[in-house]
C-alpha positions in Angstrom: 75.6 -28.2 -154.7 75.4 -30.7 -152.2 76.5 -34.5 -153.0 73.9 -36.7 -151.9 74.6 -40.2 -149.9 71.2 -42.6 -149.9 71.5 -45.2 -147.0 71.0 -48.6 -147.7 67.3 -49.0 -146.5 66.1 -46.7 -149.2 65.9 -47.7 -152.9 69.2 -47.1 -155.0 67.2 -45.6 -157.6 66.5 -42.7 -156.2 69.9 -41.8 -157.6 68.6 -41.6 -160.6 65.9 -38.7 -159.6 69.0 -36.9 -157.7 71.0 -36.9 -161.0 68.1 -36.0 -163.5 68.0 -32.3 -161.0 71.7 -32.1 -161.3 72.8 -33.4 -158.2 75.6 -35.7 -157.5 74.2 -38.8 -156.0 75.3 -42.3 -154.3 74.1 -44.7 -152.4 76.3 -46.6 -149.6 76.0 -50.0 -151.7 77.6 -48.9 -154.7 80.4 -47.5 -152.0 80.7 -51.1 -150.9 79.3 -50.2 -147.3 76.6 -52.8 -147.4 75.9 -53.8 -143.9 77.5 -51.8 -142.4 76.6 -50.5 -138.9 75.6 -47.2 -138.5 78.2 -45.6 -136.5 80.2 -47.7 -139.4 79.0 -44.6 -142.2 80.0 -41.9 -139.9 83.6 -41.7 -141.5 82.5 -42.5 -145.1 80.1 -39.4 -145.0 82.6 -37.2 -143.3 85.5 -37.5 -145.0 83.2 -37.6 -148.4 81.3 -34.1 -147.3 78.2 -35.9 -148.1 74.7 -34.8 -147.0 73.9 -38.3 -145.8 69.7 -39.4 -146.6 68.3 -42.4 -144.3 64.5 -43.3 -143.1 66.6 -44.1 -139.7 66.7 -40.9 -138.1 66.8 -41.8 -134.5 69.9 -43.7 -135.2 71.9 -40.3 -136.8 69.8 -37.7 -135.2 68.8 -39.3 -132.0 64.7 -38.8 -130.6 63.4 -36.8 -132.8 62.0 -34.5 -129.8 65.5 -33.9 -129.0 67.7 -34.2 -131.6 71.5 -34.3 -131.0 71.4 -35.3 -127.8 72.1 -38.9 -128.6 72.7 -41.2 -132.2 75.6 -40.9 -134.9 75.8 -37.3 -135.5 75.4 -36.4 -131.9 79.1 -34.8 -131.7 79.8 -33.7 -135.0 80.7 -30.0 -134.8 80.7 -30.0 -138.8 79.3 -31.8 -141.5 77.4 -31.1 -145.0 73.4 -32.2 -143.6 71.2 -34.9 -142.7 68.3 -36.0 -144.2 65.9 -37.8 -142.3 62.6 -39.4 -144.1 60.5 -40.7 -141.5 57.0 -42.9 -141.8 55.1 -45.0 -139.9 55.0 -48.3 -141.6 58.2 -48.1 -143.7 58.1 -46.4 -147.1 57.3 -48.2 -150.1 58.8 -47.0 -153.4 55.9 -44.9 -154.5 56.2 -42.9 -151.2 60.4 -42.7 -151.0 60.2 -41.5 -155.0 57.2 -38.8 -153.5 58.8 -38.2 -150.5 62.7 -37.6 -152.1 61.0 -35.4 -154.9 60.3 -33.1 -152.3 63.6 -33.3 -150.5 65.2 -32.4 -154.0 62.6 -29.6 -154.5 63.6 -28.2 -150.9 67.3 -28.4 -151.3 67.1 -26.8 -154.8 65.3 -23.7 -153.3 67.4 -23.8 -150.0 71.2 -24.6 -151.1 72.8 -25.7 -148.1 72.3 -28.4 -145.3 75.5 -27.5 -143.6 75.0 -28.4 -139.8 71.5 -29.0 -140.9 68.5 -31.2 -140.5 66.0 -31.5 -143.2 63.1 -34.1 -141.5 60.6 -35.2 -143.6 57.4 -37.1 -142.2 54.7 -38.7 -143.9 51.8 -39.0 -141.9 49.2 -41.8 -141.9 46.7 -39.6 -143.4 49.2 -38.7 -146.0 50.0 -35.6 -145.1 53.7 -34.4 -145.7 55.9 -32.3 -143.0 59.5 -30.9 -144.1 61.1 -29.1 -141.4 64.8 -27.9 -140.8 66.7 -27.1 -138.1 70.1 -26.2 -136.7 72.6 -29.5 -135.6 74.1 -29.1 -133.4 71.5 -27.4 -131.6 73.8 -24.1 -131.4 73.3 -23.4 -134.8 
């Protein structure tokens, strides 16, 4: 099972949903990488194989119509998945505890994210769209 590393603009107690599904959860805080940049993480969620969940995607994943071509993960030949929650208007706690229910769903029914995506975008209407796909792209 994947081990699950929250960024810091999402709410440190999602860990607590992660863990009540069995998952093994953190969030960069309580790993003292407060404020750190993101290229900063990279390291920390390499060498800790963790599948790394952030509301920043175009920082990790780069444009999200071309993803991989630029951002933190762009040349990463392995790593253990990205989670990117994306919503216009930032997330408020009701939506990141709705929107991270689903993400534990997904990855309960799907086991690994290994040189995966899993994007999840709430829409204005409210609407919901998971998607996964290979990164890098050759995958």
């Amino acid at each position: 099972m994947q081990k699950l590393l929250i960024d810091e603009n999402l709410s440190p107690s999602l860990i607590g949903q992660a863990n009540d599904k069995g998952f093994v959860c953190s969030h960069v805080n309580y790993l003292g990488l407060t404020g750190r940049k993101d290229w900063e993480l990279k390291a920390a969620i390499l060498d800790g194989d963790w599948t790394f969940i952030t509301n920043n995607g175009v920082d990790f994943r780069g444009p999200a119509k071309k993803p991989g071509s630029q951002g933190v993960y762009a040349n990463i030949s392995l790593h253990a998945g990205l989670i990117c929650i994306d919503a216009p208007g930032g997330l408020n706690m009701e939506s990141q505890k709705r929107l991270f229910d689903l993400v534990l769903f997904n990855l309960e029914e799907h086991a690994t994210l290994t040189n995966q995506v899993l994007q999840v975008t709430l829409s204005p209407d409210g609407s919901v769209e998971l998607s996964r796909y290979g990164m890098p792209a050759s995958i």
